[in-house]
C-alpha positions as CSV (number, residue, x, y, z in Angstrom):
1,X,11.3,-64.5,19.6
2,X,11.0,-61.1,20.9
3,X,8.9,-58.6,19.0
4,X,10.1,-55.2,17.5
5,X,11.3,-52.0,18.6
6,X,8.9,-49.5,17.1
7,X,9.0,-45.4,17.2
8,X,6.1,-42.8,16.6
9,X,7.2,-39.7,16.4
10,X,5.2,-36.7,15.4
11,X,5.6,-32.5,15.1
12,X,2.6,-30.5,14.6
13,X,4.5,-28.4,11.4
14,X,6.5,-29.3,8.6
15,X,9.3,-27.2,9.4
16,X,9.7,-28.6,13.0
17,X,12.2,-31.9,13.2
18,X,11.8,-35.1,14.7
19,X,15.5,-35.4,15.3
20,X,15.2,-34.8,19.8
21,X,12.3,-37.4,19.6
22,X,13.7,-41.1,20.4
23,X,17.1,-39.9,19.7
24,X,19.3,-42.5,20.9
25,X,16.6,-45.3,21.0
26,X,17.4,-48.5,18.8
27,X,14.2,-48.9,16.8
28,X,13.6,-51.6,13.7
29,X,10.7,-49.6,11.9
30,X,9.6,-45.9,12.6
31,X,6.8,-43.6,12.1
32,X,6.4,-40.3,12.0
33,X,3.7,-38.2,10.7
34,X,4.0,-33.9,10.7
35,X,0.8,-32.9,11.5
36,X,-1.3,-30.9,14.6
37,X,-2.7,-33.5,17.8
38,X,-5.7,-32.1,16.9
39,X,-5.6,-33.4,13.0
40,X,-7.3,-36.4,12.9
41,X,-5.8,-37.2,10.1
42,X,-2.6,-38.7,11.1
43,X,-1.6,-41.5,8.4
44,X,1.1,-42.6,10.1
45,X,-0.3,-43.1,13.3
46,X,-2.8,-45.0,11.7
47,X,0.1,-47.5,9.7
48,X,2.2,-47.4,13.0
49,X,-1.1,-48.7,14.9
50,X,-2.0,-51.3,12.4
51,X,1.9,-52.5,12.4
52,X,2.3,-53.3,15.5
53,X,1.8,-57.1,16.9
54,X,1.8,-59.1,20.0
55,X,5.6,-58.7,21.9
56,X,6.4,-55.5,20.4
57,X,7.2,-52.1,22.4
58,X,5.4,-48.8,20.8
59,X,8.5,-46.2,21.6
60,X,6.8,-42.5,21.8
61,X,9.1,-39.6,23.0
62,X,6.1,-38.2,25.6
63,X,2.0,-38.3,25.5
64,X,1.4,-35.6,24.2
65,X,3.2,-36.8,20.9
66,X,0.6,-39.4,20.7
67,X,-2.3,-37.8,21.3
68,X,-3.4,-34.2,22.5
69,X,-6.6,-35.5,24.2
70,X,-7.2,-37.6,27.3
71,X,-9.8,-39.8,26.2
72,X,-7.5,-40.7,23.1
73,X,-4.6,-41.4,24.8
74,X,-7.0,-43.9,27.1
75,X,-7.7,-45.7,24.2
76,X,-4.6,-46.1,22.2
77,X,-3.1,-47.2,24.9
78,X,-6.0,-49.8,26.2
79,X,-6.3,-51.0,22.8
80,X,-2.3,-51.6,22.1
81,X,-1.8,-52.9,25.5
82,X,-4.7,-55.1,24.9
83,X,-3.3,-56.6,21.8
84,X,0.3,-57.5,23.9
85,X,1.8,-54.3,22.6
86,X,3.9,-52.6,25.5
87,X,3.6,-48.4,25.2
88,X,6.4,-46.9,27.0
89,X,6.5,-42.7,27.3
90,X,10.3,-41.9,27.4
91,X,9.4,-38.4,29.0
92,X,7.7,-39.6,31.2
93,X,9.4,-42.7,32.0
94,X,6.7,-44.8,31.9
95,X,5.5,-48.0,30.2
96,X,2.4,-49.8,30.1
97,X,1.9,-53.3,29.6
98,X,-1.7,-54.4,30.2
99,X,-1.0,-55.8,33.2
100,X,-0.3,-52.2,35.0
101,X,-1.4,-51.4,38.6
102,X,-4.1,-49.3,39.9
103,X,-1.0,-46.6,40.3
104,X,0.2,-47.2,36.7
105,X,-3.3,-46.1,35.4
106,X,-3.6,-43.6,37.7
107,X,-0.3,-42.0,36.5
108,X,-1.7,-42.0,32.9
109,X,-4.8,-40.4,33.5
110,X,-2.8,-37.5,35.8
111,X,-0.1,-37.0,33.3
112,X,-2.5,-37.0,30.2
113,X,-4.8,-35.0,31.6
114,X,-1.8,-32.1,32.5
115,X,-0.5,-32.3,28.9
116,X,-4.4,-31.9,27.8
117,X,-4.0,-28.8,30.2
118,X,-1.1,-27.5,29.2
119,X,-2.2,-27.5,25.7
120,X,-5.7,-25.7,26.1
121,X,-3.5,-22.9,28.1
122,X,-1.1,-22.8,25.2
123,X,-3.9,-21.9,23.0
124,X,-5.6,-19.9,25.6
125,X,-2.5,-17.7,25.5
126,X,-2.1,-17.5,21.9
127,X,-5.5,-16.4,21.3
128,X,-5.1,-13.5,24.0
129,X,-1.5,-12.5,22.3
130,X,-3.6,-12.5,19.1
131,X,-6.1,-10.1,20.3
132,X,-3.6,-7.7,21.9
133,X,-1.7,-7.6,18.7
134,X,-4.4,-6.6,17.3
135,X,-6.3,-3.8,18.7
136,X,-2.4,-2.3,18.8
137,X,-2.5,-3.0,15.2
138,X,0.1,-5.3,14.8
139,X,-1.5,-8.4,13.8
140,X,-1.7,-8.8,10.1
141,X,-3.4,-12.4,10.4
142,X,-2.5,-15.2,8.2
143,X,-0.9,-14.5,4.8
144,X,-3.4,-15.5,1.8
145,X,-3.3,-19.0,0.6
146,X,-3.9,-17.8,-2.7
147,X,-2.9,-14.5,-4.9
148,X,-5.9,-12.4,-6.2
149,X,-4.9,-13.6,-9.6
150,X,-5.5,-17.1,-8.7
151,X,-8.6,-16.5,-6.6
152,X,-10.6,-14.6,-9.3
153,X,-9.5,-18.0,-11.5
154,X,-10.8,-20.1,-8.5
155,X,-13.9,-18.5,-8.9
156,X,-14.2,-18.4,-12.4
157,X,-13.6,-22.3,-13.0
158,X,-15.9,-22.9,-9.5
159,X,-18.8,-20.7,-11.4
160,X,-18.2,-22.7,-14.7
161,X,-19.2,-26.2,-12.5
162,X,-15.6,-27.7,-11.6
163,X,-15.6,-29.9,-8.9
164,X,-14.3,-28.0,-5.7
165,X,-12.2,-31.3,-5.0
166,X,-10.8,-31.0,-8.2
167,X,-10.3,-27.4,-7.7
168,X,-8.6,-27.8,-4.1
169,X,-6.0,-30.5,-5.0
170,X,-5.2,-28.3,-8.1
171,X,-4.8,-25.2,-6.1
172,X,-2.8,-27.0,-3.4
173,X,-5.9,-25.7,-0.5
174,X,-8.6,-27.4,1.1
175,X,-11.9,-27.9,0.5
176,X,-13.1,-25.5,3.2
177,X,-10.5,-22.4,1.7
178,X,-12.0,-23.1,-1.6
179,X,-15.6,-22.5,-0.1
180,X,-13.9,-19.3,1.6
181,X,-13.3,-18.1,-1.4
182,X,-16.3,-18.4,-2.8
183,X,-18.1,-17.2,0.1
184,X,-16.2,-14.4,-0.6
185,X,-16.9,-13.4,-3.7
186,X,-20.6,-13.9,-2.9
187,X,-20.5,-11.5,0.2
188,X,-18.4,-8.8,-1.9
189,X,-21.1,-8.6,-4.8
190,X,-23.9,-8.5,-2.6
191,X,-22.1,-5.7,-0.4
């Protein structure tokens, strides 16, 4: 019996689509979680690893839709390949069986380490367009995750003892923007 056919595929936003990723690959089960590489938090990654068995193949459009780091890539690929899970990198053209040659690994580590590369100058870029825009006084920033009205109740049901988890799954933020906010309101009223 040969194993499954399984795809991961992941975009870093919710309005970007999977569709290009795997297109035209016959998979029995798929995965696919919208979230940054850098999120840790990737639940479907998490399901898609804890799926997969002995004979399958782990389809993933390229690397850097696995993983955004070098080391990680290493190991989720070690540990699949390990467990008789072949990885194959359609970009790339590559797949990776356990068994792979010295030129196989070398391959990975090259090519993970350029999309690791090509990411940090991605980011590198950004943050320099950022800071032009704004000493011309273009950049606005982020738009608010919250209206005032809704801060100022934030703040008012945070200063009455509500949980801030509570608080931050009610106000559809996280944890850390509730803390913003009162931070906030602390640095305005001793200002």
């Amino acid at each position: 019996m040969t194993g499954q056919n399984v795809g991961y595929v992941r975009v870093s936003t919710i309005i970007q689509n999977t569709a290009r990723q795997l297109d035209g690959v016959s998979l029995h089960k798929i995965f696919e979680d919208k979230a940054s590489g850098k999120n840790v938090d990737r639940p479907q990654l998490t399901a898609c690893l804890a799926h997969l068995r002995e004979g399958d193949t782990l389809h993933v459009h390229s690397m850097d839709r696995l993983c955004r780091n070098l080391d990680d890539l290493r190991r989720i690929v070690k540990d699949l390949t390990s467990r008789g899970v072949l990885v194959r990198f359609h970009k790339e053209g590559l797949s990776f069986t356990g068994e792979d040659s010295p030129m196989s690994n070398l391959l990975l580590s090259m090519l993970g380490a350029v999309a690791e590369f090509e990411r940090s100058i991605i980011l590198e870029r950004q943050r320099e367009g950022i800071q032009i825009a704004k000493v011309e006084g273009k950049y606005k920033g982020r738009k608010a995750s919250l209206t005032k009205e809704r801060v100022l109740e934030l703040q008012r049901r945070a200063g009455a003892g509500e949980k801030k988890t509570v608080l931050a799954r009610e106000f559809g933020v996280s944890r850390e923007t509730v803390y913003t906010y009162l931070n906030t309101e602390k640095s305005a009223s001793v200002g």
